[in-house]
VMD Tcl script that builds the backbone (N, CA, C; Angstrom):
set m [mol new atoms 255]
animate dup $m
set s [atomselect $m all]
$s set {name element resname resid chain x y z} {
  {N N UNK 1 A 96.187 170.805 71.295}
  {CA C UNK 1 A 97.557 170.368 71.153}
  {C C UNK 1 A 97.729 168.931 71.664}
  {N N UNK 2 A 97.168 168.161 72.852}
  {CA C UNK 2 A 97.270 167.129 72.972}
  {C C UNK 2 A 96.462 166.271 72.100}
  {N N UNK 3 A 95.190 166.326 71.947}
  {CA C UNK 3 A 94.952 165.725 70.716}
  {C C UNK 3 A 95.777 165.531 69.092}
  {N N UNK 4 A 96.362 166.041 68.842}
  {CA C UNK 4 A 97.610 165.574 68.095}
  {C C UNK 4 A 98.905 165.074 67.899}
  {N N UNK 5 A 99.134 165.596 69.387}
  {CA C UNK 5 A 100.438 164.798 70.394}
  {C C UNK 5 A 99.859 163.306 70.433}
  {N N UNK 6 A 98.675 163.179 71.068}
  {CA C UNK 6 A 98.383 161.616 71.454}
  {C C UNK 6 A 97.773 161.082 69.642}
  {N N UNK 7 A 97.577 161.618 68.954}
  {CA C UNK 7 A 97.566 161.092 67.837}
  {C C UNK 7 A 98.594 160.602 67.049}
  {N N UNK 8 A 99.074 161.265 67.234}
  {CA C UNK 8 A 100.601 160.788 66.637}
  {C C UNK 8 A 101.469 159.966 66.992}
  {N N UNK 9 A 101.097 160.136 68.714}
  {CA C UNK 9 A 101.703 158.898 69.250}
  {C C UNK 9 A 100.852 157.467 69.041}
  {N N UNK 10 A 99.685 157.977 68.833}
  {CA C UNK 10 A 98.903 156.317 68.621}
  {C C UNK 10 A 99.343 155.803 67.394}
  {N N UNK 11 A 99.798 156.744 66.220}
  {CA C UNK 11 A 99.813 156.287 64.744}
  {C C UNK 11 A 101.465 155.507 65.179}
  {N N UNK 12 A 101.980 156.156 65.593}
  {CA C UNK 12 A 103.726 155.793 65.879}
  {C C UNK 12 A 103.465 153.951 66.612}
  {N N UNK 13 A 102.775 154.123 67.786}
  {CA C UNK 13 A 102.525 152.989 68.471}
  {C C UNK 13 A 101.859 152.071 67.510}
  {N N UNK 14 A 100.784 152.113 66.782}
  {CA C UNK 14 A 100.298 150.996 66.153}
  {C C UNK 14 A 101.272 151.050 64.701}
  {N N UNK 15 A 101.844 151.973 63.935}
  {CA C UNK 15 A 102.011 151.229 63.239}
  {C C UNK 15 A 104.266 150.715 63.687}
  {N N UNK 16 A 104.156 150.802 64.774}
  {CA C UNK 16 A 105.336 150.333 64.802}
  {C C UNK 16 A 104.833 148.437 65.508}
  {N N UNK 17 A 103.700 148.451 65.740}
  {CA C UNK 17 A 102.860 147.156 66.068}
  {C C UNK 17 A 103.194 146.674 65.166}
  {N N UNK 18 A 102.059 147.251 63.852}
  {CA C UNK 18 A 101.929 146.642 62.727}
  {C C UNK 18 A 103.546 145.553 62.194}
  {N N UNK 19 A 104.281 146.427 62.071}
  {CA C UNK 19 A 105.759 145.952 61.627}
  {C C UNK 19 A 105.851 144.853 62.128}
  {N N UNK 20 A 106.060 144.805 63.747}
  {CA C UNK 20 A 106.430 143.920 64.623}
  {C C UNK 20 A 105.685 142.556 64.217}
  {N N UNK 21 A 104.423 142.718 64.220}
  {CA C UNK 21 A 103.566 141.588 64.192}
  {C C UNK 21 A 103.758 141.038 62.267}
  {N N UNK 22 A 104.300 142.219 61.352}
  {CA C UNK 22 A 104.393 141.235 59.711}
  {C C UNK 22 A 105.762 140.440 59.928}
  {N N UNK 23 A 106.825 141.225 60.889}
  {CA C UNK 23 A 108.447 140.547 61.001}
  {C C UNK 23 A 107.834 139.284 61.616}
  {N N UNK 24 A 107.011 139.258 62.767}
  {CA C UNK 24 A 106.970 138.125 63.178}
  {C C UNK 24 A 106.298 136.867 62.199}
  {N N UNK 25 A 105.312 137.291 61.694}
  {CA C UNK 25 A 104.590 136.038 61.101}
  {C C UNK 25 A 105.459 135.878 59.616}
  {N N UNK 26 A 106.494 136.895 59.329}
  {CA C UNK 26 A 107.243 136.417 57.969}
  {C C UNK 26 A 108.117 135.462 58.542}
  {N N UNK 27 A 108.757 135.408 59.854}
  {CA C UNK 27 A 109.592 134.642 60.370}
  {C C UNK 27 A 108.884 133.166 60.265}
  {N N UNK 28 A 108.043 133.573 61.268}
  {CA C UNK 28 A 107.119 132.039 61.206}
  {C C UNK 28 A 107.126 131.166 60.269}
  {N N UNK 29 A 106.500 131.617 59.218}
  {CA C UNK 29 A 105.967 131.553 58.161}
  {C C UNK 29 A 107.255 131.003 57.096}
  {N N UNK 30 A 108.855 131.614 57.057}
  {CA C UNK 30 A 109.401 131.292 56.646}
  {C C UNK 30 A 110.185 129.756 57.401}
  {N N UNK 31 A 109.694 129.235 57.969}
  {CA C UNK 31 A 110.008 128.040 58.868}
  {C C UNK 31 A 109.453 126.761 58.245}
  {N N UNK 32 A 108.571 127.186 58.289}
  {CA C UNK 32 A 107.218 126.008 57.334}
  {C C UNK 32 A 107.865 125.446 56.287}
  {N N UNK 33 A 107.855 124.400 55.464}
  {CA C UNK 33 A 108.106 123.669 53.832}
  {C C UNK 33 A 107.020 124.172 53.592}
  {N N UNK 34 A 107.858 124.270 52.279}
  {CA C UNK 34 A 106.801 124.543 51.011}
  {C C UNK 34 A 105.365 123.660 50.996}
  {N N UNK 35 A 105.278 122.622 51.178}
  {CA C UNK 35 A 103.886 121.776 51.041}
  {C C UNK 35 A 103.075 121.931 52.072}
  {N N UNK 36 A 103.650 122.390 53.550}
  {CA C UNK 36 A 102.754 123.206 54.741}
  {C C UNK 36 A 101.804 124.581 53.886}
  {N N UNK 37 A 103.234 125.300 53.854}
  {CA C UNK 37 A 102.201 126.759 53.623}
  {C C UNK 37 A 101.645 126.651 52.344}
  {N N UNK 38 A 101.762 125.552 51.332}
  {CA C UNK 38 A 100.416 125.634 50.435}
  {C C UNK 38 A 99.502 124.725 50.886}
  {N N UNK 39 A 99.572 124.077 51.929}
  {CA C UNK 39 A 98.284 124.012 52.922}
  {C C UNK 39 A 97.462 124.465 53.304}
  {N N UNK 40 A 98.199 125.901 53.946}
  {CA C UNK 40 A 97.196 126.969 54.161}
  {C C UNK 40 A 96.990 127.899 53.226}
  {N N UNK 41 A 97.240 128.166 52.178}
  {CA C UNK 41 A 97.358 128.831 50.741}
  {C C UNK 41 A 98.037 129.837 50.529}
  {N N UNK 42 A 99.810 129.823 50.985}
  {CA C UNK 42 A 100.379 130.506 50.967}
  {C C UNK 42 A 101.571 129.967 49.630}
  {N N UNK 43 A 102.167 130.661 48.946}
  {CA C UNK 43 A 103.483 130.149 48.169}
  {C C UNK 43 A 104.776 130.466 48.814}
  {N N UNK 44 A 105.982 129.936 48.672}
  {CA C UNK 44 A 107.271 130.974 49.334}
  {C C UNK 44 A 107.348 132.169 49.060}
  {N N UNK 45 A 106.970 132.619 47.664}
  {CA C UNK 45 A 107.179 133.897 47.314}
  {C C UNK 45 A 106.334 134.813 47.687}
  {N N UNK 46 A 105.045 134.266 48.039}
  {CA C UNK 46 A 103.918 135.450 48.923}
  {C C UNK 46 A 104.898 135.599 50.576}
  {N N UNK 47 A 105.260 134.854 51.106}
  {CA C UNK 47 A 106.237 134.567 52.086}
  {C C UNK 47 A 107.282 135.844 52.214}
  {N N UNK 48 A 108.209 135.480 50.987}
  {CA C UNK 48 A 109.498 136.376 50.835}
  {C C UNK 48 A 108.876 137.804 50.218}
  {N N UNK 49 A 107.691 137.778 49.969}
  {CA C UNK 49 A 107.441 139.412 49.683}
  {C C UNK 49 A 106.734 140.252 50.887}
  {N N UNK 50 A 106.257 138.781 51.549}
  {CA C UNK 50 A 105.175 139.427 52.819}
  {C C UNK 50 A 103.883 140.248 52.169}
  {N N UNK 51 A 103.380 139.083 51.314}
  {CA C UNK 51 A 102.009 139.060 50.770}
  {C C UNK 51 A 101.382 138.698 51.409}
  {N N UNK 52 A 101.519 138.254 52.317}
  {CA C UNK 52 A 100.329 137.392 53.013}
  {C C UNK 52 A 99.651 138.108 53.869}
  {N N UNK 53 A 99.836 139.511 54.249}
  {CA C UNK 53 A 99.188 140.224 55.315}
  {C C UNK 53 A 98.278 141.026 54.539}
  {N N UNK 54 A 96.755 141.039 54.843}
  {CA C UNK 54 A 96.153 142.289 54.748}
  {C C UNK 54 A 95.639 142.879 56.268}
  {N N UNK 55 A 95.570 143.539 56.487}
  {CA C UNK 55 A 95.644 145.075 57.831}
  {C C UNK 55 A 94.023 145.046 57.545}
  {N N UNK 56 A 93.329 144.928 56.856}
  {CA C UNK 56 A 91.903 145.084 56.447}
  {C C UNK 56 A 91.639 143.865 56.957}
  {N N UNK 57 A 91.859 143.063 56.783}
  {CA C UNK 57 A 91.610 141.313 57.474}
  {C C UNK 57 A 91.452 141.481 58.870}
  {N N UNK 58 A 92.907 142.141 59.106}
  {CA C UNK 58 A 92.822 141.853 60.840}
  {C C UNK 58 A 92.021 142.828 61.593}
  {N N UNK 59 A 91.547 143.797 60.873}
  {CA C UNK 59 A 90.938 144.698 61.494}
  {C C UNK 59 A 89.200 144.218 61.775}
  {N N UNK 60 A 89.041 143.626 60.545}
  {CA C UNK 60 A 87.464 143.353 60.318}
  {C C UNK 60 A 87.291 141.619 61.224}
  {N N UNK 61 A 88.442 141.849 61.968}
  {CA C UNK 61 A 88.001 140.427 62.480}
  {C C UNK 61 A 87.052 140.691 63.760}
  {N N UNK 62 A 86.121 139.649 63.786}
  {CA C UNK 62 A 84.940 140.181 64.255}
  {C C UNK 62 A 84.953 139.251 66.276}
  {N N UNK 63 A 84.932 140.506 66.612}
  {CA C UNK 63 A 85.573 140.254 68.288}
  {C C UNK 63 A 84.261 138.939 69.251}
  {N N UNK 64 A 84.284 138.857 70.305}
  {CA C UNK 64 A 83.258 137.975 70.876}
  {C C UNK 64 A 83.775 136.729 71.081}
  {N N UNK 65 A 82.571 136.070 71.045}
  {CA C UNK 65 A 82.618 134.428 71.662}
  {C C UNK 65 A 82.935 133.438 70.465}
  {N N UNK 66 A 82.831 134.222 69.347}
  {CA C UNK 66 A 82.978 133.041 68.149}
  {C C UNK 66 A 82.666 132.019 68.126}
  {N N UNK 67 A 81.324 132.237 68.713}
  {CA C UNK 67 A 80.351 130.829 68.814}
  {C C UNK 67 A 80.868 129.553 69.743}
  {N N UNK 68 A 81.905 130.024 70.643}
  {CA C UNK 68 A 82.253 129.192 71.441}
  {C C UNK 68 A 81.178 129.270 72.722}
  {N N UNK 69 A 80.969 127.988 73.348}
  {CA C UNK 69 A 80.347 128.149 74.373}
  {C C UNK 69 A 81.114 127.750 75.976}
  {N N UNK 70 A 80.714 128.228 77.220}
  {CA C UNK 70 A 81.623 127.912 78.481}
  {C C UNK 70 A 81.137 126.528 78.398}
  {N N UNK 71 A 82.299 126.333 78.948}
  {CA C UNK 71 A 82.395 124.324 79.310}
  {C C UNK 71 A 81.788 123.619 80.744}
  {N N UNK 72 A 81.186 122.905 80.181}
  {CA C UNK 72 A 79.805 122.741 81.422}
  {C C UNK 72 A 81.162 122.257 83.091}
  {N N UNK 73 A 81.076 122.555 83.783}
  {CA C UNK 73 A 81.535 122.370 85.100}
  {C C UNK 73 A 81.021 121.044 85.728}
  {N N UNK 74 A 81.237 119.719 86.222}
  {CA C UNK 74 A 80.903 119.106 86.614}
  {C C UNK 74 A 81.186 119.133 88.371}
  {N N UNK 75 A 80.465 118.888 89.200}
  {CA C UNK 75 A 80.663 119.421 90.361}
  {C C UNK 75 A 81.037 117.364 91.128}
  {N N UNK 76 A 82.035 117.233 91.904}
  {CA C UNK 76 A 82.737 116.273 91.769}
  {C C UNK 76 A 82.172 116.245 92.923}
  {N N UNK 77 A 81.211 116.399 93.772}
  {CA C UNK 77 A 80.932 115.658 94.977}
  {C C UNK 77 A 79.608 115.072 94.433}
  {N N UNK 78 A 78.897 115.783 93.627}
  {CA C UNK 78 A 77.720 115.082 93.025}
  {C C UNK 78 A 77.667 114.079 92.131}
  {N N UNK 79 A 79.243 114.172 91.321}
  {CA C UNK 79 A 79.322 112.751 90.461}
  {C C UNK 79 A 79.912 111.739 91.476}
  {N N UNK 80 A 80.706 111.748 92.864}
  {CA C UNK 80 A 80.817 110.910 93.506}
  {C C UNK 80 A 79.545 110.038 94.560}
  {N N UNK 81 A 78.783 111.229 94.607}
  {CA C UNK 81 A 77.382 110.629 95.218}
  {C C UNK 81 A 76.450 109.850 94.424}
  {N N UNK 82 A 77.163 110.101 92.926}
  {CA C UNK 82 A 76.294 109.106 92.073}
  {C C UNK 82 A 76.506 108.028 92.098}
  {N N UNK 83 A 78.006 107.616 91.885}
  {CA C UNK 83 A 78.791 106.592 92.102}
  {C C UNK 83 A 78.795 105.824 93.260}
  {N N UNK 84 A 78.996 106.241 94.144}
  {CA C UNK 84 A 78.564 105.458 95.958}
  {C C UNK 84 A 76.803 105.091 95.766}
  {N N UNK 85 A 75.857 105.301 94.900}
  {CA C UNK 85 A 74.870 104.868 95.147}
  {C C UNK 85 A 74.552 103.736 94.353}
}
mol reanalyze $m
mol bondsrecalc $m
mol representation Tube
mol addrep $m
């Protein structure tokens, strides 16, 4: 019985997400001129229909470092000891 209780509540919770997050980016999205969002390859009317979301996109987005790397730390008593010499 809780396994379907908490299922249902997960389906309720994400897809009341889902909503939240297409209202938001239709908002966004409707802010932009026309010559922005066919920048990014959107039209107004993919806009005003809220074409622009696929749920398969955001899902398959692929988690990690995205090839970013940490940013080297420079340690500031050793670049000042360089400098005084």
């Amino acid at each position: 019985m809780e396994n379907t209780f908490l299922a249902k509540v997960n389906n309720f919770i994400s897809s009341a997400f889902e909503k939240i997050a297409i209202s938001r980016t239709k908002q966004a999205l409707a802010m932009l001129d026309d010559r922005t969002l066919n920048d990014i390859g959107f039209t107004r009317q993919q806009v005003i229909n809220g074409d622009f979301f696929n749920a398969k996109d955001v899902l398959d987005f692929p988690a990690g470092s995205m090839g970013l790397t940490k940013p080297v730390i420079q340690d500031n008593k050793k670049a000042e000891n360089k400098e005084a010499a």
